[in-house]
C-alpha positions in Angstrom: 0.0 0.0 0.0 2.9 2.6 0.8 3.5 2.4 -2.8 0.2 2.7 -4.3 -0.8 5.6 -2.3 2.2 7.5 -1.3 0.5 10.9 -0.7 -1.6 9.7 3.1 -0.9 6.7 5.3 -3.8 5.0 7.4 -4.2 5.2 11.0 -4.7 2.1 13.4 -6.9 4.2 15.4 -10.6 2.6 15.4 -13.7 5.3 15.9 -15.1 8.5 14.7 -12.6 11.8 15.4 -15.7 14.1 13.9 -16.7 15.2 10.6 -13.4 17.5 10.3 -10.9 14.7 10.9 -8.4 13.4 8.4 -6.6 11.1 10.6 -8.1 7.9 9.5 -9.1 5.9 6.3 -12.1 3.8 8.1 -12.5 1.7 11.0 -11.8 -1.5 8.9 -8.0 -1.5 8.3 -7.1 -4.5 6.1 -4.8 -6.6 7.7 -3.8 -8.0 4.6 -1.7 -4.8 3.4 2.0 -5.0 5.0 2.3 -1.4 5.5 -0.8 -1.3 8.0 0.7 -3.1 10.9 2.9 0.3 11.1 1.5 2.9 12.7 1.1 6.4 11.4 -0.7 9.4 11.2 -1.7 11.7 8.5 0.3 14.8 8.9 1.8 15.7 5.4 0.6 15.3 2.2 4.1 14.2 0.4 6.5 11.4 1.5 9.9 11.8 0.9 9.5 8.1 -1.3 7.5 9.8 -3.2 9.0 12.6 -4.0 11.7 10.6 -4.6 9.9 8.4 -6.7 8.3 11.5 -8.8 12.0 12.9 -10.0 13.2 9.2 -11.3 10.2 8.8 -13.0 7.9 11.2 -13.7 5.8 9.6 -16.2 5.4 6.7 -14.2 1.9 7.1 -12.1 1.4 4.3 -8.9 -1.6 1.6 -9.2 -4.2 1.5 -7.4 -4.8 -2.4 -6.7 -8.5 -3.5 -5.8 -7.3 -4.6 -2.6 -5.0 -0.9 -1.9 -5.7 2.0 -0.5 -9.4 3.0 -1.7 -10.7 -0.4 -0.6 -10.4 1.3 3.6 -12.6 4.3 1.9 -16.3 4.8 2.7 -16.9 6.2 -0.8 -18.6 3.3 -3.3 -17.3 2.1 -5.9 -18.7 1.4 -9.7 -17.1 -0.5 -12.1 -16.5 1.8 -15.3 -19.6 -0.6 -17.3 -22.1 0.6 -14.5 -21.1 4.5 -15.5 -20.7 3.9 -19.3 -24.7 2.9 -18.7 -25.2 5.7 -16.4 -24.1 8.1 -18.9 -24.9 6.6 -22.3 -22.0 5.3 -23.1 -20.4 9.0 -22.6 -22.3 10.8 -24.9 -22.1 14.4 -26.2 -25.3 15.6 -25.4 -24.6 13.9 -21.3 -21.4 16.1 -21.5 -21.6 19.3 -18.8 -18.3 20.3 -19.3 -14.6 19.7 -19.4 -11.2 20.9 -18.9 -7.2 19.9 -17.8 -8.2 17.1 -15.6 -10.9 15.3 -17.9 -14.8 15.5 -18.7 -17.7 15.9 -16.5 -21.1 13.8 -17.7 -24.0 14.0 -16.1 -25.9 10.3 -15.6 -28.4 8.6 -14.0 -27.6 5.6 -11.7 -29.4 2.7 -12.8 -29.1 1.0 -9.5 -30.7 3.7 -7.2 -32.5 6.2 -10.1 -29.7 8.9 -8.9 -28.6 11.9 -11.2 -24.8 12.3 -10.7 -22.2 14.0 -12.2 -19.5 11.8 -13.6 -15.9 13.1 -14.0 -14.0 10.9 -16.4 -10.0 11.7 -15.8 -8.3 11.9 -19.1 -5.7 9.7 -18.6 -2.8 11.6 -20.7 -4.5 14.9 -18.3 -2.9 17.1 -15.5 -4.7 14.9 -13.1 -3.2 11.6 -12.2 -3.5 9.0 -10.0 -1.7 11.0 -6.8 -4.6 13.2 -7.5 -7.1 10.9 -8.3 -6.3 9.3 -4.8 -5.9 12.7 -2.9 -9.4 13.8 -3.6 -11.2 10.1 -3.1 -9.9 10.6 0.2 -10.3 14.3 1.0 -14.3 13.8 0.1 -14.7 10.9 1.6 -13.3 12.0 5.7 -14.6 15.9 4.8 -18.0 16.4 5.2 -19.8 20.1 4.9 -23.1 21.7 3.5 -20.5 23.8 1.7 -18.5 20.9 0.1 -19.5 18.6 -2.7 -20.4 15.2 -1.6 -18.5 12.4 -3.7 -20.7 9.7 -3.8 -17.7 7.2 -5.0 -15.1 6.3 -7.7 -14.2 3.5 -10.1 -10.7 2.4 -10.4 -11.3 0.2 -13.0 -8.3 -1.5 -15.2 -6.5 2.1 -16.1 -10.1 4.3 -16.1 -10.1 6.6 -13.1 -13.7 8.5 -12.9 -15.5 9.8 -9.8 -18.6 10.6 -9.3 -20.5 13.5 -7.6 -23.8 14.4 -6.5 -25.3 16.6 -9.6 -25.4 20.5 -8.6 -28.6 21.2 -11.3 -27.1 25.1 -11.3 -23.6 24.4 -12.6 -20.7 26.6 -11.4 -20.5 30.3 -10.0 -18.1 30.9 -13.5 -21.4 29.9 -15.7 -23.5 32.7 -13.6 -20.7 35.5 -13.7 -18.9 35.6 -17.3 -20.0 35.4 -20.7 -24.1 35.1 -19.8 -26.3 34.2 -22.9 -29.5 37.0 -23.5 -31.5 34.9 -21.7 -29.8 34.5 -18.7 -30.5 36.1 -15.5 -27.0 37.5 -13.8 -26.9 37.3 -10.2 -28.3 39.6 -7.9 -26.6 41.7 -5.1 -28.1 39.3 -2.4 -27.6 36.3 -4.2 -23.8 37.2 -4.8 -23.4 38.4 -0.6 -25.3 34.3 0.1 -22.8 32.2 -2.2 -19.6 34.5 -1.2 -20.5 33.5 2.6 -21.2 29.6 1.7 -18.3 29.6 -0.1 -16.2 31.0 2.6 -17.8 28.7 5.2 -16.5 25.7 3.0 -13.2 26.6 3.4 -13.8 27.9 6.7 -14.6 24.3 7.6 -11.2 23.1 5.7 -8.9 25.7 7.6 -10.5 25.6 11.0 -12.4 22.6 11.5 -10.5 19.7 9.2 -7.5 18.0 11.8 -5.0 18.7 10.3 -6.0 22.0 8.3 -6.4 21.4 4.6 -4.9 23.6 1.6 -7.3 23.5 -0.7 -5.1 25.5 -3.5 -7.6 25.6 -6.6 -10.1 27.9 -5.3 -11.5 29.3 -8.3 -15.3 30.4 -9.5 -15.1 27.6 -11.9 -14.9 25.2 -8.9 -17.8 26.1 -7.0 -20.9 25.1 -7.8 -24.4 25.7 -7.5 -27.2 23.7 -6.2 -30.8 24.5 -5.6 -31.4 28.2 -4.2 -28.1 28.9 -5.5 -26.4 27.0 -2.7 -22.6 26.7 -3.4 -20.3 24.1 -2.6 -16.5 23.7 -3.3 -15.2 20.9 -5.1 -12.1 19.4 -7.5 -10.0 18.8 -4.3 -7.5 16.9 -6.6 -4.2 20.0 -5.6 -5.5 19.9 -2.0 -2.4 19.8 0.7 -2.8 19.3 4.2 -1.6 22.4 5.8 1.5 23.1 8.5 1.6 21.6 11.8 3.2 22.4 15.0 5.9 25.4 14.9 5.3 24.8 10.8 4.4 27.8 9.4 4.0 26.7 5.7 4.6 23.7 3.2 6.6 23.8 0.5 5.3 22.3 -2.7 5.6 22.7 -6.5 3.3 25.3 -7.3 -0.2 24.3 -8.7 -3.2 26.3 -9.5 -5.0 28.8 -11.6 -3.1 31.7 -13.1 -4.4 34.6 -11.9 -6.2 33.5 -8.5 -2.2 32.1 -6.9 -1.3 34.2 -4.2 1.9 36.3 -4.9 3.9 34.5 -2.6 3.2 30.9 -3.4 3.8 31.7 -7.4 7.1 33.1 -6.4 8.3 30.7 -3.6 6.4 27.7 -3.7 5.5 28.1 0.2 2.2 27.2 0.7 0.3 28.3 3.5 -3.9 29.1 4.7 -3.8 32.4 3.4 -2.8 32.0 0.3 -6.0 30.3 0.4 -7.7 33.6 1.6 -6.0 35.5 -1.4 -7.4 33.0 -3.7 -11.1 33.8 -2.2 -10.7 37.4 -2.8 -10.0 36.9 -6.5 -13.4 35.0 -6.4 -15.0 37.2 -4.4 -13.7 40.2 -6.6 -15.0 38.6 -9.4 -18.6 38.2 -7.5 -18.8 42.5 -7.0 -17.2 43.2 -10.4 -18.5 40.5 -13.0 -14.8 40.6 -14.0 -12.8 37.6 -14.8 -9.3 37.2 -13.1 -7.7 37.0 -16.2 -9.4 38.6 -18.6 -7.0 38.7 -22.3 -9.9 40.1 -24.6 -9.6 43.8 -22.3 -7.1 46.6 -22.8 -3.6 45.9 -21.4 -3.9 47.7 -18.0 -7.2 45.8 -17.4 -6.3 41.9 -18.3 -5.8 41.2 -14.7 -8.4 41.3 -12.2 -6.4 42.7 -9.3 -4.1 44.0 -10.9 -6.9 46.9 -12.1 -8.4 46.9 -8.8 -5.4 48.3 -6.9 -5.7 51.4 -8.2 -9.4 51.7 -7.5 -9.3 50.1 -3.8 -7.5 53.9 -3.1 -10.1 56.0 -3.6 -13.9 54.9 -2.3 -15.1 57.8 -4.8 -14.2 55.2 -7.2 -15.8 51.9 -5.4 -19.4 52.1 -7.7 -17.4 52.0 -11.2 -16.3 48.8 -9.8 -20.0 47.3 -9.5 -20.8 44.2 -11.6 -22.6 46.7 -14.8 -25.0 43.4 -15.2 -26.4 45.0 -11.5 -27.6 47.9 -13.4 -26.8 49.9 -9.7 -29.2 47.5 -7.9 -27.2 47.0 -4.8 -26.7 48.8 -1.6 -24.1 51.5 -1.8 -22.8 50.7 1.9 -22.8 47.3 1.3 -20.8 48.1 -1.7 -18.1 49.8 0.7 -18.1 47.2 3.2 -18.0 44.0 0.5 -15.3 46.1 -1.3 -12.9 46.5 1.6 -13.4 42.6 2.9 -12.1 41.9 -0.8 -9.0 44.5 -0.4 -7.9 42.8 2.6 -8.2 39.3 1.5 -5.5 40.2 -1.7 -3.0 42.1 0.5 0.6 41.3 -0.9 1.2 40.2 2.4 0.2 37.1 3.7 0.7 38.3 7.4 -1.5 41.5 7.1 -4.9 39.4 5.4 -7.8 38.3 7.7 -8.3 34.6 8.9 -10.7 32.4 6.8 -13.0 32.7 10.0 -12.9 36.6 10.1 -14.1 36.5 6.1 -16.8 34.5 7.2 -17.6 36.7 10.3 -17.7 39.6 8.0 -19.6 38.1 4.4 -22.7 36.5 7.0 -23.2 40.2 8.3 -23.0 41.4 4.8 -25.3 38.3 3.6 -28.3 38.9 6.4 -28.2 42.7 5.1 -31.3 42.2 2.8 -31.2 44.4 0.1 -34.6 45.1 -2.0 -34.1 47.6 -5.1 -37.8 48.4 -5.0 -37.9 49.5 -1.4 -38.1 53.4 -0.9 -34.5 55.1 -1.3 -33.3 51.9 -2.9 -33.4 53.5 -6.2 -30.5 52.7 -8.7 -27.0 53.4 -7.4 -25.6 54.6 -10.8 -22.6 57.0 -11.0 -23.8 60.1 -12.5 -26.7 62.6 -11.9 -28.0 59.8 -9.3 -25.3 61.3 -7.0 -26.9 63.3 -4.4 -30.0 59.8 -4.1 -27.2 57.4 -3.4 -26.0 59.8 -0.5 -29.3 59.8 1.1 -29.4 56.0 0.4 -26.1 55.6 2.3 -27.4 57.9 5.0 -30.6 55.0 5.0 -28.8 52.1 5.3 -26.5 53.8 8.2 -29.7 54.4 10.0 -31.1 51.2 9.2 -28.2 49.8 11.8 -30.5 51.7 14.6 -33.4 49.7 13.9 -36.0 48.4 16.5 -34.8 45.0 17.8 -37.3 42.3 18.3 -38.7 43.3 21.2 -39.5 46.6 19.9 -36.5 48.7 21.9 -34.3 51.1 19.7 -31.1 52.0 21.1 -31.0 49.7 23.9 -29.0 47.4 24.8 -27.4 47.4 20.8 -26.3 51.0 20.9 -24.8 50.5 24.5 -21.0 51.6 24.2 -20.0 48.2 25.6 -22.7 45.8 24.0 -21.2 43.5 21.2 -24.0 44.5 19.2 -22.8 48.4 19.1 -19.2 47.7 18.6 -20.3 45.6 15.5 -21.9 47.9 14.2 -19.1 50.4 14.7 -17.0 48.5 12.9 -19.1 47.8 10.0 -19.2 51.5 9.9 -15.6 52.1 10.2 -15.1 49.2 7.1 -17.1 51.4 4.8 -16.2 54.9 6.2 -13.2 54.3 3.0 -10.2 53.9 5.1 -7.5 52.9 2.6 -6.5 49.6 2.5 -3.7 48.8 0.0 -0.5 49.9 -0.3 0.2 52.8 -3.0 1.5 50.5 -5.6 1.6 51.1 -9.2 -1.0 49.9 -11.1 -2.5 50.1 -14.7 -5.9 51.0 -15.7 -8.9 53.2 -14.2 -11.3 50.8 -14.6 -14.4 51.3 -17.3 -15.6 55.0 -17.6 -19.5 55.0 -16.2 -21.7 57.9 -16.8 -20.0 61.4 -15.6 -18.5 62.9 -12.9 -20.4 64.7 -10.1 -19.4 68.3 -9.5 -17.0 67.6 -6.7 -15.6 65.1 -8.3 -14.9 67.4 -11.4 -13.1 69.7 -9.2 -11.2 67.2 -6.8 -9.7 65.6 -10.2 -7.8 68.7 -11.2 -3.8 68.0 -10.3 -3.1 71.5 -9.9 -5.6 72.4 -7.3 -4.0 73.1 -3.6 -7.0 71.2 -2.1 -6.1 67.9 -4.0 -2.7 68.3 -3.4 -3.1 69.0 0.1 -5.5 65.9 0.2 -2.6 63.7 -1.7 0.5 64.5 0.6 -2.1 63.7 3.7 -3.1 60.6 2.4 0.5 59.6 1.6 1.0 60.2 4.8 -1.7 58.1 6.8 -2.0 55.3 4.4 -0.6 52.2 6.2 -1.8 53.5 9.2 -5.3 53.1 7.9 -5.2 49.7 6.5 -3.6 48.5 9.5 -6.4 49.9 11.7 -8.9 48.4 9.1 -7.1 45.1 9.2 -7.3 45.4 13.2 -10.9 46.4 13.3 -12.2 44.0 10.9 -10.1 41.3 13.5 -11.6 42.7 16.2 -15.1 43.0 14.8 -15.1 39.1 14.1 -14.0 38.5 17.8 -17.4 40.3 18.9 -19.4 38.8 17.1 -18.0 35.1 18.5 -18.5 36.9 21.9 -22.1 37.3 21.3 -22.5 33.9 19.4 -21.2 32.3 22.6 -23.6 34.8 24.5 -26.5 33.6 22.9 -25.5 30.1 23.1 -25.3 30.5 26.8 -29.0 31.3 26.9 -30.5 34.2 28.1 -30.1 33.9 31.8 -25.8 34.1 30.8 -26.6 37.2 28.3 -25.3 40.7 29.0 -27.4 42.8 30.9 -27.2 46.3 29.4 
């Protein structure tokens, strides 16, 4: 077995450690495989042998025996007749989509009436059996609403297919880029919903998964979308297990997607959970703007996502040009700001200064419960332009809309106590969107798409001779990493209160602060 499956080792620990554990295959460990009577855990995801075995023969992929590895797996098996029948015999019009690692077909299990999704691994493809093998086993010990449930594999002669439960809504890439006429795009609220699921998924592989997982291939093309536009992550076939102990990273050949790497991993090859995070903000990005991350059919300065966003992040004046147009300025203008600066922080060049996966989710389930309706008074379109001084008066709405009664009818008491977790929240949420700066003045291409005209302050503030803006500049200059290391501190501490009123609450009433 240590040769077949070179990537994990099985444990000779019997039992359940949780849903998040990856530190055993199954309770059944054969006794017939040599390497099982040595005891070991899972704690990286290369061996040295295999390493050692990849440089002498690259080409060379390990077996995977009936009686190996995937036989101590939960996950069922098919043999590759019972999916040729379950897909037609792989036909065209069963095909939902492909790319580097194979084909995905959609089928219908004869046995059990089941649609699936079928992934048929092209076997001359960038995914081989290490991979095949990695996410068998990632999907079959991690189990989340927010992650794709494998319902098993066939390892059949040299075919290598797994198969999935069918997401009916395809992936977040098929609802953001290149939308036929008679598709709907995505509204604001919908957008805020799969940006918090998505976050809890890897959430759950950060926090809750022992020991973390990497899942390095976060991309909109690999979540997808089941009913109600519910998203779930999936292709875990790069996905590492994360550092351990004083570890502070892992060190890998780098893998990915082009344009959604963090800087640091394409450069060094060190691995760790935030370039995770960085990854997410690409997607995110990509959720507010409609823009890909890579994007070659746009002028030069614009190809890459972040890369025109830098420029934009500085000034808030600037935050509405960057609205998904497909919105038509159907979106709250505060929530813009807030969703905006989460996204700034995620892609910060470095690793150190970006939030924790569990900060992200803090912030993008506030963002998610805000409930925005375009056809509510002072919701009217948020377009740049004429509908200037309306979007001021809806910004001043949705501040005041933080007051609001509370269910039992009280305003101001006990959330707008100075000490109440509620109140700090909310201070925070105001002090994300009150457009403190959060990137560092970099050099960037592009201004982003030109929408409608300039207000009349605007007008005037854009003139580089006038004192006023050069007065503004040199201050700015001046303050700049102060502010996004207050907005990285407040956003840290605005996720710690909200876990201090979660464990409130979950305390019940009698425990709950009495304001």
């Amino acid at each position: 077995m240590g040769g077949c499956f070179p990537c994990f080792g099985s444990s000779n620990k019997a039992g359940s450690n949780g849903g998040g554990s990856v530190k055993e295959l199954s309770k059944k460990d054969s006794t017939k495989d040599s390497s099982v009577g040595q005891p070991h855990h899972v704690n990286r995801v290369n061996s040295d042998k295999a390493k050692s075995r990849s440089v002498s023969d690259p080409k060379k992929e390990p077996a995977v025996p009936k009686d190996g590895p995937t036989a101590n797996i939960a996950a069922q098996t098919f043999t590759f007749r019972e999916l040729a029948a379950a897909t037609k015999n792989f036909r065209p019009e069963c095909l939902l989509g492909e790319g580097g690692f194979g084909r995905v077909y959609k089928g219908h299990l004869e046995s059990t009436g089941q649609v699936v999704a079928v992934k048929q691994l092209d076997r001359n493809g960038l995914q081989g059996n290490r991979e095949f093998l990695v996410e068998v086993l990632m999907l079959s010990l991690l189990h989340h609403p927010n992650l794709v449930n494998l319902i098993g594999y066939c390892a059949d002669g040299d075919q290598r297919l797994l198969v999935y439960e069918f997401m009916p809504l395809g992936s977040l890439e098929d609802h953001l880029h290149d939308l036929p006429s008679d598709k709907e795009p995505l509204d604001w609220n919908t957008r805020m919903r799969i940006a918090a699921g998505a976050a809890k998924g890897l959430e759950y592989l950060h926090d809750k998964a022992n020991p973390p997982v990497i899942y390095r291939d976060l991309k909109s093309s690999n979540i997808l979308l089941d009913e109600g536009f519910h998203p779930k992550l999936s292709d875990f076939g790069l996905a590492k297990l994360g550092p351990v102990g004083d570890k502070t990273h892992v060190s890998t050949r780098v893998m990915g997607t082009y344009g959604y790497c963090a800087p640091e991993y394409a450069m060094t090859g060190q691995l760790t959970l935030k370039s995770d995070v960085y990854s997410f903000g690409v997607v995110f990005l990509e959720l507010i703007t409609g823009r890909k991350a890579i994007d070659n059919t746009r002028a030069p300065g614009e190809q890459n996502l972040v890369a025109w966003a830098r420029p934009l992040f500085r000034d808030r004046r600037k935050f509405p040009k960057m609205a998904d147009p497909l919105l038509q300025g159907r979106y709250p203008i505060r929530g813009l700001y807030q969703a905006l600066a989460v996204a700034a922080m995620c892609l910060q060049e470095q690793a150190a200064t970006r939030p924790l996966i569990g900060d992200v989710v803090t912030a993008l389930t506030y963002l998610a419960s805000q409930t925005y309706d375009p056809n509510a008074p002072g919701n009217q379109s948020n377009r740049v332009g004429p509908s200037t001084p309306r979007v001021k008066d809806d910004r001043r709405s949705m501040a005041d809309g933080l007051d609001s009664p509370d269910a039992r009818g009280r305003v101001g008491s006990p959330s707008t106590h100075r000490n109440s977790p509620d109140y700090r929240k909310k201070n925070h949420v105001r002090e994300m969107s009150s457009g403190a700066e959060l990137s560092r003045n970099e050099p960037g291409e592009g201004s982003g798409r030109k929408w409608g005209s300039l207000d009349e302050s605007e007008q005037q503030e854009s003139h580089t001779d006038s004192p006023m803006n050069s007065a503004r500049a040199r201050e700015t200059s001046r303050n700049r990493d102060l502010d996004r290391e207050r907005a990285v501190a407040e956003a840290k501490v605005w996720g710690e209160t909200w876990r201090e009123k979660k464990r409130a609450n979950a305390m019940g009433g009698s425990n709950g602060r009495n304001d």
